[in-house]
C-alpha positions in Angstrom: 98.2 120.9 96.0 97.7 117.2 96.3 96.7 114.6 93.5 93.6 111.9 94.3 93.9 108.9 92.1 91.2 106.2 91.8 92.7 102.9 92.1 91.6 99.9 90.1 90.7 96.6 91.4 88.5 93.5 91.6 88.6 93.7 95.7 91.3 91.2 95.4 93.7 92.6 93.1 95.4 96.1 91.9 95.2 96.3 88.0 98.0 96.8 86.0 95.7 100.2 84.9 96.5 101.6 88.4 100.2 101.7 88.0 100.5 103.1 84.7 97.6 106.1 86.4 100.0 106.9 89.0 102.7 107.4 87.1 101.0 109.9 85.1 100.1 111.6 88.3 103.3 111.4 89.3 104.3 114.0 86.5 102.4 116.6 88.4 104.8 117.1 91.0 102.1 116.6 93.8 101.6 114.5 96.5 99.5 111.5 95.5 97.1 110.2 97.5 95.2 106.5 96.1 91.8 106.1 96.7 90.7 102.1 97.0 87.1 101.6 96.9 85.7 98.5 97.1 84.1 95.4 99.7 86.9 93.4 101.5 89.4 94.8 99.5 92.1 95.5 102.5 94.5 93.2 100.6 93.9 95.7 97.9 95.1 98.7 99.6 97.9 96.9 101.0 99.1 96.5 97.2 98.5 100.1 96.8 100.4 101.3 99.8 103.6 99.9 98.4 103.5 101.4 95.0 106.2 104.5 94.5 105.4 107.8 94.9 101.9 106.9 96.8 102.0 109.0 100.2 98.8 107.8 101.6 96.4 105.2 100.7 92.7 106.1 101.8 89.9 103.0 101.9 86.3 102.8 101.4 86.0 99.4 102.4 82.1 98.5 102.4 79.4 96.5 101.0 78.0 99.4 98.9 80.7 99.7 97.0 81.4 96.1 96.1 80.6 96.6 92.5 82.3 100.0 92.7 78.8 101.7 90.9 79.4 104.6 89.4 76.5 106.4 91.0 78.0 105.4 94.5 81.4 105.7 93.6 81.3 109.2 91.7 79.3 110.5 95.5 82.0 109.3 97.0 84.8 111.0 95.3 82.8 114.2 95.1 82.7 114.3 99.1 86.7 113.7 99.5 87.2 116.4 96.8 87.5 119.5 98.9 90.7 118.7 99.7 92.1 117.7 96.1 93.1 119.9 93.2 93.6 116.7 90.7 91.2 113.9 90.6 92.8 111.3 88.3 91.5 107.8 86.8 92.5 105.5 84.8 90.2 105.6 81.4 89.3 102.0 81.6 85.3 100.9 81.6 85.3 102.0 85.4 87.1 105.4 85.1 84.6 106.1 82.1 81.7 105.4 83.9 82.3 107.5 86.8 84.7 110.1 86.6 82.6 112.4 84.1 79.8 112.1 87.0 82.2 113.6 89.1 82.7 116.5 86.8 79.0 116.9 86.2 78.6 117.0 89.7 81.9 119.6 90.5 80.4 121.8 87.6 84.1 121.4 86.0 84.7 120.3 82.7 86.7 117.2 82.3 90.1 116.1 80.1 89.8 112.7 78.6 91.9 110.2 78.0 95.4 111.8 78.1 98.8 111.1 76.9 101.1 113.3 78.1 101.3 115.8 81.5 103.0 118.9 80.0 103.0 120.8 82.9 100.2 121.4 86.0 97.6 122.7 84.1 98.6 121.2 80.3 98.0 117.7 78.8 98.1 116.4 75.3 95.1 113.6 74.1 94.9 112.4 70.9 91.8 113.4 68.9 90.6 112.3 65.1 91.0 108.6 65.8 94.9 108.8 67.1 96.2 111.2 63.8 96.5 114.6 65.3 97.0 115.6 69.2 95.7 117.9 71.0 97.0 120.3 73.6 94.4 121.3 76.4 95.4 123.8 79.0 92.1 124.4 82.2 91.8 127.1 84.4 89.8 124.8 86.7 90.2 125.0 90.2 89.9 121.2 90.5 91.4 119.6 87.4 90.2 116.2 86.6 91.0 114.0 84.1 91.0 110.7 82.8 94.5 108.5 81.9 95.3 106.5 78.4 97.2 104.0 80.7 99.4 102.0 77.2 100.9 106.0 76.6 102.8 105.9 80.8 105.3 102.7 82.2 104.0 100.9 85.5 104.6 102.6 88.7 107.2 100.5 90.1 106.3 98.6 93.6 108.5 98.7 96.8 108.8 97.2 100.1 107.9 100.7 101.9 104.4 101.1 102.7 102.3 104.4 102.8 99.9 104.8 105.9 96.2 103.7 104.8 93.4 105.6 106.4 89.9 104.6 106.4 87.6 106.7 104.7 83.6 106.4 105.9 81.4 105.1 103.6 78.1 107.3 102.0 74.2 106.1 101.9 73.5 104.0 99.1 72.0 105.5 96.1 69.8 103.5 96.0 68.2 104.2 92.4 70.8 101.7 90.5 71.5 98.4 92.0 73.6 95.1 90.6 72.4 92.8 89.1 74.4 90.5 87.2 78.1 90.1 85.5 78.7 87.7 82.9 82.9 87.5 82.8 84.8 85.3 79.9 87.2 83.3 81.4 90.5 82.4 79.7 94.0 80.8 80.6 95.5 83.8 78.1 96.7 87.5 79.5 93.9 89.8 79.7 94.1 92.0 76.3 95.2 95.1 77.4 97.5 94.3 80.3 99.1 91.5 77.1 102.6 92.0 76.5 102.4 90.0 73.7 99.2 90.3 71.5 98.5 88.2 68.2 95.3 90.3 66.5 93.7 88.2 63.3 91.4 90.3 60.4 88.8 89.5 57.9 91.4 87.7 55.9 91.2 84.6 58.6 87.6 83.6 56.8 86.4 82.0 59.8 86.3 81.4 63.4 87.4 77.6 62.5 90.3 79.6 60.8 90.6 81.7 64.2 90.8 78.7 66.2 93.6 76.9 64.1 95.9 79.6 63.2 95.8 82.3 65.4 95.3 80.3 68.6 98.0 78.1 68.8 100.8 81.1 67.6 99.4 82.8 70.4 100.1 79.8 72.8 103.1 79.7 71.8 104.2 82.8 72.5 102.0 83.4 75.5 100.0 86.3 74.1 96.4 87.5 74.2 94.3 87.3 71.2 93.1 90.1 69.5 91.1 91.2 66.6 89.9 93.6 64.0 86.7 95.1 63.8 85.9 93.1 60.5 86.9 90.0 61.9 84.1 90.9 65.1 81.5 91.9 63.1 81.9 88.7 60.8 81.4 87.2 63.8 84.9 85.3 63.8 85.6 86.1 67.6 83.8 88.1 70.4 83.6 91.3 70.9 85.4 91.8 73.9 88.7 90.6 71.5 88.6 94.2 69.1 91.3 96.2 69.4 91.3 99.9 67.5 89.3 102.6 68.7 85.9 101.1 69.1 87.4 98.4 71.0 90.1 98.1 73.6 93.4 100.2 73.4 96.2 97.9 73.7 100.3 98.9 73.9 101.8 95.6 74.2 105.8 95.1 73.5 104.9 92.9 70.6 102.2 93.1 68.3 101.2 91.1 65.4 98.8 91.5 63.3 97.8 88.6 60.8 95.4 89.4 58.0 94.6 92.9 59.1 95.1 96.0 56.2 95.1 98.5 59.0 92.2 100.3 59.1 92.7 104.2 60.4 90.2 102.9 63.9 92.5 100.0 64.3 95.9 101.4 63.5 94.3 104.1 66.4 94.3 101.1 69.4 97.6 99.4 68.8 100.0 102.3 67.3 101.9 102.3 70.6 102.8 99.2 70.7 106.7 98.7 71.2 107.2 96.8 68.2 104.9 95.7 65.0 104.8 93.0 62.8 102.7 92.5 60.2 101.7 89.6 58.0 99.8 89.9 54.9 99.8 89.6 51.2 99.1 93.5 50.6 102.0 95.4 50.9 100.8 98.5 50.1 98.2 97.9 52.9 98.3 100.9 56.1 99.8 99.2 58.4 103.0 98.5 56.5 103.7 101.4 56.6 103.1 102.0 60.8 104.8 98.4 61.4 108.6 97.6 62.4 108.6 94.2 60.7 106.4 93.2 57.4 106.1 89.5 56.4 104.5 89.7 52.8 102.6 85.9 52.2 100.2 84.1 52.7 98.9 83.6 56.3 97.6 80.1 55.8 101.3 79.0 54.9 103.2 81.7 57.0 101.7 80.8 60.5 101.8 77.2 60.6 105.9 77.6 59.5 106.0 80.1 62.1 104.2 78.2 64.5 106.2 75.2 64.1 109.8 77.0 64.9 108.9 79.0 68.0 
C-alpha cells in the first residue's frame, strides 16, 4: 500500500501546507510518495526530495500545469492512481479545487478536511463549525482525503534526498484556460503559515483604527494580521485577512485577538492556536472563555501601552 501526496507550491517554493500534509500521511504507516506538479518547478521537487519520510518524489514538470488547474491537475492524478491506495492533499484553495474532481472521477467518496489519522481506514474531521468531531471509517479501495494542515507539526527537512522520477505530462484540457491572478503583496507572514497572528473585530471602528492600532503591534511582533468577519464585512480590511470558518484556518503559536467577542465561526478558525490572548472590555464575551490569557480594557488605551513596551 503506498500513500500519493500532492505537494504544494508556487514552481519556486514548497509551502509550509506540504509539510504539515506529509506528516499526516506519515501516520498511515505507508510509503509516501510526493507528487510535484507544476512549470519549471525542478527546484521545487528538490525541496521535496529532502523532506522525512518521502521515498520518492515524482514530477510533472510542464507548461500545462503552470497554474496547476484543477481540470489538468485532477487528470493527472487520476492517471497515476492505479498504483495508489491513499491520495492525500492539503485542504488549502488548491487541494479544494481538485481533489474532489479526483473523487468524482474514481467514483469514491472523499474525507474532507481531517484532523486526526486513527488508523488505515479511520479519521476524525471536525463538523458543526469546530464543536463536535466526527469519526469516519471507508471501505474504499482508494482512500482519498483532504488534510486540515494547523491540526499536524511540519515534516521535518533532511540532507538525504529521495530519487525524483519524471512523470509525463497529459493533453491539455483545453475547456478552462488562465487568465489572470491578482496577488496582495505584503512584507508580513502569509496568514496561515503566521506564527504570530494579531486578528482585530468590529470593536476597531475603522480601517483608520486598523491601520494605527493593530498594525504597528503586529510589527512589532512580526505577526500577520488577521480579522473577524464583522470587521470584513464593515469593510475595515480585505477579505483575504478573515480568519474563522468562512475565512482562512489559522494555528499560529500566538494569537491575539483585539476587539473580537468570539463568534462560534471565528472561535472555529483559530481554536488551535498554541496560545490565546484576548483583549476586550466584555468579559463574559466567548472567547474568554477558549483563551489562555484575557486582558479586560479598553483596546484604544491597551494597545498603544502594549505597543510601546515590546
Amino acid at each position: 500500500m503506498t500513500v500519493l501526496v500532492y505537494a504544494e507550491h508556487d514552481n519556486q517554493n514548497l509551502k509550509p501546507a506540504t509539510l504539515s500534509t506529509i506528516t499526516a500521511a506519515a501516520a498511515l504507516n505507508e510509503p509516501i510518495h510526493l507528487l510535484v506538479v507544476g512549470a519549471e518547478c525542478h527546484a521545487v521537487a528538490e525541496q521535496a526530495s529532502r523532506i522525512a519520510g518521502v521515498a520518492q518524489v515524482l514530477v510533472a514538470d510542464s507548461a500545462t500545469y503552470a497554474h496547476q488547474l484543477a481540470e489538468n491537475t485532477a487528470k493527472l492524478v487520476v492517471s497515476l492512481a492505479g498504483d495508489y491506495n491513499y491520495i492525500v492533499a492539503p485542504a488549502t484553495t488548491t487541494g479544494k479545487n481538485f481533489l474532489p474532481r479526483v473523487a468524482a472521477l474514481l467514483d469514491v467518496g472523499m474525507i474532507s478536511d481531517i484532523t486526526k489519522v486513527v488508523n488505515n481506514n479511520t479519521f476524525e474531521r471536525p463538523i458543526y463549525a469546530g464543536n463536535a468531531i466526527e469519526t469516519v471509517q471507508t471501505t474504499a479501495n482508494t482512500i482519498i482525503f483532504s488534510v486540515r494542515t494547523t491540526a499536524f507539526d511540519k515534516a521535518a527537512i533532511g540532507d538525504t534526498a529521495a530519487p525524483i522520477n519524471t512523470v509525463e505530462a497529459l493533453a491539455d484540457f483545453a475547456k478552462t484556460s488562465f487568465v489572470k491572478e491578482t496577488l496582495a503583496t505584503s512584507a508580513r507572514p502569509e496568514l496561515t503559515a503566521a506564527n504570530i497572528v494579531v486578528s482585530g473585530g468590529r470593536a476597531l471602528g475603522s480601517s483608520e483604527n486598523f491601520a494605527q492600532y493593530i498594525e504597528p503591534l503586529a510589527d512589532k511582533l512580526g505577526a500577520a494580521i488577521g480579522a473577524s468577519r464583522a470587521a470584513v464585512d464593515a469593510g475595515f480590511v480585505p477579505n483575504d485577512l478573515q480568519v474563522g470558518q468562512t475565512g482562512k484556518i489559522v494555528a499560529p503559536s500566538l494569537y491575539i485577538a483585539v476587539g473580537i467577542s468570539g463568534a462560534i465561526q471565528h472561535l472555529a478558525g483559530m481554536k488551535d492556536s498554541k496560545t490565546i490572548v484576548a483583549i476586550n472590555n466584555d468579559p463574559e464575551s466567548p472567547i474568554t472563555k477558549l483563551a489562555d490569557y484575557y486582558l479586560e480594557g479598553d483596546l484604544f488605551t491597551v494597545l498603544p501601552e502594549l505597543t510601546s513596551k515590546l
